[in-house]
N, C-alpha and C positions, 0 to 999 in steps of 0.2 A: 504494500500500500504506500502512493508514495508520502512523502515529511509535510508535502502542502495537503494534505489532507484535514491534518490533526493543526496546522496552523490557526491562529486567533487571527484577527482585523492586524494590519502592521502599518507603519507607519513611514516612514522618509524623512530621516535625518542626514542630512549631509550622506556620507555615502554609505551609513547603514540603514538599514529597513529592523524596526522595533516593534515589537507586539505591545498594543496601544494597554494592555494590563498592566507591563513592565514600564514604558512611559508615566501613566498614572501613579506609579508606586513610585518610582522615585521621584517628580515632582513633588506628590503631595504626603510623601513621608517618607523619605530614608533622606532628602535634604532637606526638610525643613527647618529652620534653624540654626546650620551649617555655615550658612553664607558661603556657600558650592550653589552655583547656579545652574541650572537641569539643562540647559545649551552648551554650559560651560563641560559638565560633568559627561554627556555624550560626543563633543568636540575631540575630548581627551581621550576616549575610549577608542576610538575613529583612530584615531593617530595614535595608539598603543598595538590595535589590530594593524595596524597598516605596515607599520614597521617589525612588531614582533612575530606575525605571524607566518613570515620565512623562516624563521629559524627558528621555529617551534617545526613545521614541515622536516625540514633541513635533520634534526632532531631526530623525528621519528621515523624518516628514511633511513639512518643511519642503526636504527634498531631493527629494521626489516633486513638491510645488509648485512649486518653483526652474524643475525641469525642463520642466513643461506650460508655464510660462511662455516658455520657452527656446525649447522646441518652437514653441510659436506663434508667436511675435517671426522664427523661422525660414520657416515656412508663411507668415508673410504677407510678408517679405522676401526670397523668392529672387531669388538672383545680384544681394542688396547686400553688396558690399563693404568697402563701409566702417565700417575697423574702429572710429573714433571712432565711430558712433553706436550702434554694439555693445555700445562698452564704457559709453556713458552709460545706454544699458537696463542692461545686466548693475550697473551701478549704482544704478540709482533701483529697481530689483526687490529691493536689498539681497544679491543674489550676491557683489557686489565690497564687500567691504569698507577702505573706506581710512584711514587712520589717520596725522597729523600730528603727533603730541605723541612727544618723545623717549619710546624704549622702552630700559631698560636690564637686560640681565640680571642676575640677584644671586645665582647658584646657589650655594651654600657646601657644604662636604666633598664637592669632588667628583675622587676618582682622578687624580693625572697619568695615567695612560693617557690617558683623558680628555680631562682638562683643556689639558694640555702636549705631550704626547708625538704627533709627526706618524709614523703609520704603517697599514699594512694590517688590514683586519676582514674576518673571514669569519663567513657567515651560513651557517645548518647547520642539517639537518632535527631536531626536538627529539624525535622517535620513534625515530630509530635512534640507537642505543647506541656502537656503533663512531662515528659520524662526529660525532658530540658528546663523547666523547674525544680523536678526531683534534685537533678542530678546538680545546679548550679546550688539547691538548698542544703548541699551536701554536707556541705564544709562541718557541720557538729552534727553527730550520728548518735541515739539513746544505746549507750553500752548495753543497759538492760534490755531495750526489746530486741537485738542483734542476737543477745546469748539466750532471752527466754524464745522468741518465736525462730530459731533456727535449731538444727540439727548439732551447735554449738554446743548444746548440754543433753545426753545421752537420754532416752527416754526411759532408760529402765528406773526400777523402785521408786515406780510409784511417780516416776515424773514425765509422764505424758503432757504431749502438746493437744488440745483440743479446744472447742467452742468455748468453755468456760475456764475460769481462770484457774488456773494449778499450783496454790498455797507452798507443795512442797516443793514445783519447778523453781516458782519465784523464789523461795529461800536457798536454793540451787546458786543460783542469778547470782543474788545478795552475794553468797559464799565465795562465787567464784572473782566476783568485782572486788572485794575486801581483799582477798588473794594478790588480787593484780595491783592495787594501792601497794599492800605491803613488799611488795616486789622493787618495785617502778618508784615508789612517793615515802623509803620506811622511815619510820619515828626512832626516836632515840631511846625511847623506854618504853613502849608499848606495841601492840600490834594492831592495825586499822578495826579487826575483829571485836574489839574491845571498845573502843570509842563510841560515846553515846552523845557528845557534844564537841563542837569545833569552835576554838573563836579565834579574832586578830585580836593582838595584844601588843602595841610596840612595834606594828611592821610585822612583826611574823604570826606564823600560824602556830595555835595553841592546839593540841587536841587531848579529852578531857575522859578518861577510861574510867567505867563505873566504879573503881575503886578510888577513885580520886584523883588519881595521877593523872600529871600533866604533861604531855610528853611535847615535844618539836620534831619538825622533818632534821634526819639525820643531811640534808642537804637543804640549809633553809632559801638557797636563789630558787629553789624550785616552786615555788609559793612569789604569784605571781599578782592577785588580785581579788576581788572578793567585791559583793552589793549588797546591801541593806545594812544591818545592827552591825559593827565590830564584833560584840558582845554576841551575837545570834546572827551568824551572815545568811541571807538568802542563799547564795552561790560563794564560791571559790574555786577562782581558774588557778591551779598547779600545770608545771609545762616540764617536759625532762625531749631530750632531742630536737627539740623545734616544735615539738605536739605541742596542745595543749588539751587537757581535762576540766570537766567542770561537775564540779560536786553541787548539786543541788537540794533545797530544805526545806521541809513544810508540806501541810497535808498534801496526801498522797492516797490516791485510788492502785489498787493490784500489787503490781510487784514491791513497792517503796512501803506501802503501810506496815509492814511485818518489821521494818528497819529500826532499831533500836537510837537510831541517830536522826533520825526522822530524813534520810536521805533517798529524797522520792525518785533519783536518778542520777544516772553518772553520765555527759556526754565526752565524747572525744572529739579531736579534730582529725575528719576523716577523710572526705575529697578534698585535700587542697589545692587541689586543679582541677579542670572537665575539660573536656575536650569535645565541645559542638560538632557535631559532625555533618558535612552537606555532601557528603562520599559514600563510603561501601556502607552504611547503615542506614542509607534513605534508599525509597526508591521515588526517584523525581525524573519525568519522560517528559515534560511538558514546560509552559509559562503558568501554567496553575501549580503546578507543583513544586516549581523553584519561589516561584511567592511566599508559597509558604513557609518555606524554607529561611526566606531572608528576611521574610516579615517575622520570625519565632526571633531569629538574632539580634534585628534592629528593637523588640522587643526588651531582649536582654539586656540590650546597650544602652537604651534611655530606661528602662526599671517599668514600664508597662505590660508588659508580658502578664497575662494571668491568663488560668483557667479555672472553669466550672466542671464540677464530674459530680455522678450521683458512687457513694460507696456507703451499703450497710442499710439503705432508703436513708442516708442525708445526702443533704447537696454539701458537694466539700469545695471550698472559694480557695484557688491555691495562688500564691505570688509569689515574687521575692522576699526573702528574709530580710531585714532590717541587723546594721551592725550590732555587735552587742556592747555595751559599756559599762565598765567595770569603776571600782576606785583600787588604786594601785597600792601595793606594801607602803609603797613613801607617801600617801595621799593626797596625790595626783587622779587626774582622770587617764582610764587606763581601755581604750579601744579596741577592739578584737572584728575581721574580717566577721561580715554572717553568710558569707559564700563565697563558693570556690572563684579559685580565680579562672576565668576562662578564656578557652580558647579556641578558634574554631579551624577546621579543617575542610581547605576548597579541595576539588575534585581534581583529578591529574589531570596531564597535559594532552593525554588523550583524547579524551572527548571531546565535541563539537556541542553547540547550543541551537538551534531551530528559533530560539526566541531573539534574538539578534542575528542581522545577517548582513556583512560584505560583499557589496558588488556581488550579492547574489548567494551568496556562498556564505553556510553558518560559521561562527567564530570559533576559538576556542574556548569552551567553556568555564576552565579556568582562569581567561582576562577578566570573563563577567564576575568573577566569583571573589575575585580580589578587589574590582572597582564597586561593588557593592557591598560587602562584609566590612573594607575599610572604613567607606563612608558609613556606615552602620555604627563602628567602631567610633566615627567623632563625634557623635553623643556623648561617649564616656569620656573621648582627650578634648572635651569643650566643657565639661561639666555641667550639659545640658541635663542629665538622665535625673532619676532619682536619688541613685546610689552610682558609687564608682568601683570599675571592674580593676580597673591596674592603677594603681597608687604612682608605679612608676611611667603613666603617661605613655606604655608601650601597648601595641596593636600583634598579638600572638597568632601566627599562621602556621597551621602543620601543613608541611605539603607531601603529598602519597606519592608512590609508586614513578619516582623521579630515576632515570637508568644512565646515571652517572656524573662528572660533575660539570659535563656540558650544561645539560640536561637544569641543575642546580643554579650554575652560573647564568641560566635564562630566568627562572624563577628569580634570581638576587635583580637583575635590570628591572622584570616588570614591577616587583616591589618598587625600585626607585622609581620609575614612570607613575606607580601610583600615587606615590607621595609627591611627587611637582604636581600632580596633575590636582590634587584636593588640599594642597599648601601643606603638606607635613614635612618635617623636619627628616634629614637623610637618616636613616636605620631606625626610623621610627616603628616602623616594620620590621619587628621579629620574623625569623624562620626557626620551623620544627623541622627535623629531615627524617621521613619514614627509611629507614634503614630496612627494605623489605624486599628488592630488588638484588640478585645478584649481580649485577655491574658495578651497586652501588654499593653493597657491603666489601667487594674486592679494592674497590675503588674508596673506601669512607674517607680514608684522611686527606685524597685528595676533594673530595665532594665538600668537606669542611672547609677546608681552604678556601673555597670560591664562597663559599658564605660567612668567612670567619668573622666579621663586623654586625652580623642578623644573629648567629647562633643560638638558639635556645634549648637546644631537645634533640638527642637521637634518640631513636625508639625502635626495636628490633621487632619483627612479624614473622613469625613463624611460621604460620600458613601462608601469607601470601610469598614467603618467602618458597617457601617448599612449593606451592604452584609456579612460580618462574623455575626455580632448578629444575621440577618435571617437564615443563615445557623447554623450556634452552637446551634441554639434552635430549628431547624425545626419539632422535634416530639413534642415539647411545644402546636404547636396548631396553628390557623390562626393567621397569623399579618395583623396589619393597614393597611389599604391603606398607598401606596407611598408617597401620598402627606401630611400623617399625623403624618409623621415619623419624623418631625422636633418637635411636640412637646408633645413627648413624653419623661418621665422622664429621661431615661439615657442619651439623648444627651445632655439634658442644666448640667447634673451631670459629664456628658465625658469634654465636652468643656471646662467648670470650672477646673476640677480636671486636665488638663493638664497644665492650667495656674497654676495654685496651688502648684502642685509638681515640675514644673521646677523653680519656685520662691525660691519655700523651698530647692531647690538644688544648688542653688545658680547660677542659669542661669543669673539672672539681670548681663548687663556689658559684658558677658563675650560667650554668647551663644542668638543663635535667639530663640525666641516660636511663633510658627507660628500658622494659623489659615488656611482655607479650601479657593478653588476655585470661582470664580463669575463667572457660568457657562453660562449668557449672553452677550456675545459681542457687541450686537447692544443695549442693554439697559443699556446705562450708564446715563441717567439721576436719574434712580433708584439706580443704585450704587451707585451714591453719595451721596442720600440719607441714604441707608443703610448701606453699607460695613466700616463707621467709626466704626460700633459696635461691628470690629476686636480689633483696637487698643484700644478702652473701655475696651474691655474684657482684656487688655495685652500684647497684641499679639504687638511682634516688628516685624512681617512680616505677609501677606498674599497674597496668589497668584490671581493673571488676564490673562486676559485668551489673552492680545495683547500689544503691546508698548504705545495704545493710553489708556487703559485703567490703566497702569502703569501710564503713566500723571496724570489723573485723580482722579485716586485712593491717588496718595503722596498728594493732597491737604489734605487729612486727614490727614495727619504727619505734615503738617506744623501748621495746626487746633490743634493737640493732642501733649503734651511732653508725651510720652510712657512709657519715665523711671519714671516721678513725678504719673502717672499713676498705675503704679508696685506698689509703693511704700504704695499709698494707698489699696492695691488690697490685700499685702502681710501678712497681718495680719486678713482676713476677714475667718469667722468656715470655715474648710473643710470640700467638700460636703462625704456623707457617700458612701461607697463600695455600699451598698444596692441600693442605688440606682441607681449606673451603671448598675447592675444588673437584673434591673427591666425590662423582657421580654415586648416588644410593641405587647400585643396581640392585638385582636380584644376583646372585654367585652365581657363576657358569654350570658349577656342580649341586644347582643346588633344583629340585623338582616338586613344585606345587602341586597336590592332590587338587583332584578335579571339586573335590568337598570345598578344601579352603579358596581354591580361584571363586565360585560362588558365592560362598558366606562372605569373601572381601565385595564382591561385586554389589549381591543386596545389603550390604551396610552405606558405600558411598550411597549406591542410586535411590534407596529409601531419603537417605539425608538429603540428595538433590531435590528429589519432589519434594520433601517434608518444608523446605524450604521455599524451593521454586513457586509453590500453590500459593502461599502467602503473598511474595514478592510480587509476582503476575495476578494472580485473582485480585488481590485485596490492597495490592498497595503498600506494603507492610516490610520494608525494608531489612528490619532486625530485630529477629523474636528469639523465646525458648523456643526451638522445636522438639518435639518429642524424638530421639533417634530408635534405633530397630529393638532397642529391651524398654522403650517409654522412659528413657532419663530423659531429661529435659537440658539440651544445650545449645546454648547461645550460637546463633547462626549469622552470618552477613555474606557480603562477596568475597571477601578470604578464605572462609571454609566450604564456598560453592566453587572457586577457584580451583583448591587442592581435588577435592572430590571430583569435579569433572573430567579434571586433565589427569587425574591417575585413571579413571576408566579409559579415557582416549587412549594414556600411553599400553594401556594391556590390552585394548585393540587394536591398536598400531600393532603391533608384537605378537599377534592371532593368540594373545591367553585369552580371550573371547574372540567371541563371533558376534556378528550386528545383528541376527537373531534372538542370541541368548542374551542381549544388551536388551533387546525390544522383548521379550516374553519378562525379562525378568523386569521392567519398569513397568509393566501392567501388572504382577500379582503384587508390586511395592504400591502400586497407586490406590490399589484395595487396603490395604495395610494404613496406609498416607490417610484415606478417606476415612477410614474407621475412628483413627487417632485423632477428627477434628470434628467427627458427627455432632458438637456437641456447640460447634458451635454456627446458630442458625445463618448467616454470611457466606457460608462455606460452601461453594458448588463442588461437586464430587468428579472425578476424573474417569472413575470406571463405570460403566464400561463403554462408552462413546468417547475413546481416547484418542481418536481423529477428530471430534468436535471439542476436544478439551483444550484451549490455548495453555495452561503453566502445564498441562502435560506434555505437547508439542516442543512448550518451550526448552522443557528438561531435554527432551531428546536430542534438540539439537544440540543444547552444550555440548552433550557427549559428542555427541555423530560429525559434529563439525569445531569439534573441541580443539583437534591438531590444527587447524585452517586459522581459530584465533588468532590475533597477533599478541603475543605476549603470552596468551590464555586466559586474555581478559572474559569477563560476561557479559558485560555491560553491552554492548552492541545487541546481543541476543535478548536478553534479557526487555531492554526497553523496545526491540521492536516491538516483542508480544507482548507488554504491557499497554503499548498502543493500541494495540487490536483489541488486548481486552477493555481498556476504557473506550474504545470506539463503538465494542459490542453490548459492552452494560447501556450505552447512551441510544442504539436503535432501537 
């Protein structure tokens, strides 16, 4: 069907053509108040496409070349292994970029969140309104409802989770929060367990044990602030790492009444970052759907963002948090953020836009994404909004799926162009760099370097990482199973080498290094067992997949100093290129029962559909899906990415047949359809799976998965989301 189909009214600006929605919206609100004039502001845009968009081309030619080249090097080399002479092609072809000269970052005004502060980021769909709320109201999380309403405290004896309230869970709660004081916040004669009263006395903190004694924090800087009575505080914010905690006092319904201290709850500081997403968690095919998208953000940015939702039959009015204000130990007034600091993430350099068009021909959607997010952004560096997002007057952009530091060095110009173009000052514009790319992990410190004056964030991706390695190597031969792809050599050599080279770049202090998703929502008892082995590894951030799991996860920051942890980290051998290198095949000697080539096959294609039906039917960019035993995990275009291009690559490779591709995605669609009867929205796939568009659409992933460029979805994906809102509409 062709693009002018789905086209709204457009318009005639100098030499682009505008969808008169988009026109409207930033006239009469993303500049208002600005003083950016809506002639001035499409002027600039004109003459950023005009010039940048050859070498955005130029760019992505050279990713098409890279790859025939790859391709070939593979076709005339099967079953060589050796990865030294791999990586001297991948070098002399100009893929590996290496880079010898000290690199050092210089980024200036940028947030302690940022800069200092080691803790949790959530990434959150920039289309829905409630969970970009959620997610920005993150920043203090109820310790109690995190360990009473999760998997966090064990259900047995006697401490089940259900409808009504569980006396013996909540004293659970209680037990295990006093635990984590006396741990993190201990006294010098008493244990938190004991304490029946807290006061300020003199600047410090008194606390007051049923036998009388009066004990002090064995470390009193960590007692930071406190509201109401000295004598009887409302609250007391205590901080150890960069966190902070707040004790709070006075009646208390549920978990808090049972507390001898009358301490109705404990919060932590939990997101203290978000990351807005307008990329692989949305699905936006249109000029109604990017609307939305940057009407949620511009939202953000002046503090008018709210929603209505019914939960429980009440109506729940949700907005931004308000800062909170303290009085200080020295009794002063003492400020604390009430939301994470955010930041939003445009779309790669791949895609094209339909809603603006050059001499005919759509842009690239990442100019729009930055001339509008910025401008969105000076709300908050005008101090038009409500509340303010960056104290430090800076504009934070993660940019995706960038393949190398050409690639980077483009992204660093159109920032500057964006800033002459809306009056901001040079490097007012932050950069995040997704380290998710293999050109760009092989290539990181030189990638850095072309941005070392924007710097804010690397961030490692592990599935989309593993979906480029399966795709850049697909003539190489069969790869692992799915699930064996974690330990295989180049990831623990990726993971390392991006703590590695942002150390040596002088990220400590001044820039986040981030780690990958915990793509369970309902298993946080295991996340807390495992996901410390983020900030082990360095990492002053990693992402969760909700607010509760944000609580959760900062007890690992309050457990780890992140920077004494760098520190040690920062002088350890660096691991070799080679081994990033090192393709995850299957062994020559090694032979898949026909059982397991199956059982791997309906796990991916169950998750495609599980996924795809949402994405295509309904719109719905990033949910739990249920996978093939009904866990519920967190899904986007990374892990439709991996999953598509490992079935292509085992059909490339005859461990299937496009048969048992197509039999086995009709008995999953039965399965897919079961797992969502419940809910009334949900058109089913079986058994008219020729008139089903997200089951069409799965299939092609697969079927035309190798022909992706890169192994993106995106192309697939929004055709038949076109079609399906083209067919809801007839």
């Amino acid at each position: 069907m062709p693009l002018s189909f789905y086209r709204r009214n457009m318009a005639k600006i100098g030499k682009l053509e505008v969808a008169d929605a988009l026109i409207d919206f930033v006239a009469d609100r993303l500049l208002a108040g600005t003083g950016v004039e809506a002639n001035h502001f499409w002027a600039e845009l004109e003459s950023i496409v005009a010039d940048l968009t050859p070498l955005n081309d130029a760019n992505l030619a050279k990713r098409d070349d890279l790859q025939e080249q790859i391709d070939a090097w593979h076709r005339a080399n099967k079953g060589n292994t050796d990865h030294g002479a791999y990586t001297d092609f991948l070098r002399e072809i100009g893929y590996l970029d290496y880079m010898s000269d000290e690199v050092v970052v210089s980024t200036e005004n940028v947030d302690l969140e940022i800069a200092s502060v080691a803790g949790p980021q959530l990434v959150v769909p920039l289309d829905n309104s409630r969970y970009a709320l959620n997610a920005a109201n993150a920043r203090w999380g109820s310790f109690y409802d995190a360990l009473y309403g999760t998997d966090a405290i064990d259900e047995g004896e006697g401490c089940s989770r259900g409808k009504k309230y569980n006396p013996i869970r909540g004293d659970k709660v209680i037990e295990r929060v006093r635990d984590f004081l006396d741990h993190h916040f201990t006294l010098d004669q008493a244990s938190h367990h004991w304490v029946v009263r807290y006061e300020v006395v003199d600047g410090d903190l008194v606390a007051v044990s049923g036998d009388g004694t009066r004990s002090t924090l064995l470390r009193p800087d960590a007692f930071i602030a406190y509201t109401g009575d000295p004598a009887a505080p409302e609250s007391i914010l205590l901080r150890k790492n960069g966190l902070g905690l707040i004790m709070s006092f006075g009646e208390a319904f549920y978990i808090g009444k049972r507390d001898h201290a009358n301490m109705y709850d404990v919060h932590l500081e939990s997101a203290v970052t978000a990351i807005m997403d307008c990329e692989d968690s949305v699905s936006a095919v249109d000029v109604d759907d990017k609307l939305t998208v940057y009407g949620n953000w511009l939202g953000l940015m002046d503090g008018t963002l709210t929603r209505s939702f019914q939960k429980g039959g009440e109506t729940i009015e949700r907005q931004l948090e308000a800062d909170r204000v303290f009085t200080a130990a020295d009794g002063g007034e003492h400020v604390e953020p009430g939301r994470a600091l955010m930041l939003v993430r445009n779309v790669g350099h791949h895609l094209t836009t339909d809603a603006v068009t050059f001499d005919g021909a759509e842009i690239p959607e990442t100019f729009l994404d930055a001339m509008v997010t910025v401008a969105a952004a000076l709300h908050d560096l005008k101090g038009l909004g409500k509340y303010s997002n960056s104290r430090a007057r800076s504009v934070y952009i993660v940019k995706p799926k960038m393949h190398g530091p050409e690639e980077v060095a483009l992204a660093v110009e159109l920032f500057g162009r964006v800033e002459d173009a809306l009056g901001l000052e040079r490097n007012t514009i932050k950069m995040g760099i997704m380290d998710e790319e293999r050109r760009t992990s092989l290539a990181l410190k030189a990638c850095i370097a072309a941005a070392h004056e924007r710097l804010v964030f690397i961030n490692t991706g592990f599935l989309d990482r593993t979906g480029d390695e399966i795709h850049t190597d697909m003539e190489a031969g069969a790869v692992l199973p799915k699930g064996e792809m974690k330990g295989a050599t180049w990831l623990s050599a990726y993971e390392a080498s991006n703590v590695d080279t942002g150390l040596e770049c002088g990220l400590k202090g001044r820039a986040q290094i981030g780690k990958g998703m915990w793509a369970a929502p309902s298993d946080m008892a295991r996340m807390l067992k495992t996901k410390i082995a983020h900030p082990l590894a360095g990492a002053t951030t990693a992402w969760v997949p909700s607010p509760t799991a944000a609580t959760l996860h900062a007890t690992h920051y309050f457990q780890l100093d992140v920077a004494d942890r760098q520190r040690d980290l920062i002088d350890r051998p660096r691991r070799r290129v080679g081994d990033m290198t090192a393709i995850p095949l299957l062994p020559a000697d090694r032979q898949l029962s026909v059982a397991e080539i199956q059982r791997e096959l309906e796990n991916n294609v169950q998750g495609i559909l599980g996924y795809v039906v949402r994405w295509v039917g309904q719109g719905v960019g990033c949910s739990t899906v249920p996978d093939i035993e009904d866990v519920g995990l967190m899904e986007d275009l990374a892990t439709l990415r991996i999953s598509s291009q490992h079935v292509a690559n085992w059909l490339h490779h005859d461990l299937l047949t496009e048969d048992q591709v197509r039999s086995t995605m009709q008995r999953m669609a039965a399965v897919v359809d079961q797992q969502n009867a419940g809910d009334a929205a949900y058109q089913p796939m079986a058994p008219n799976y020729d008139d089903s568009i997200p089951f069409q659409a799965a299939l092609a992933l697969v079927l035309e998965g190798r022909d992706q460029k890169n192994g993106y979805t995106e192309e697939i994906l929004r055709r038949h989301r076109r079609q399906m809102k083209a067919a809801l509409k007839s």
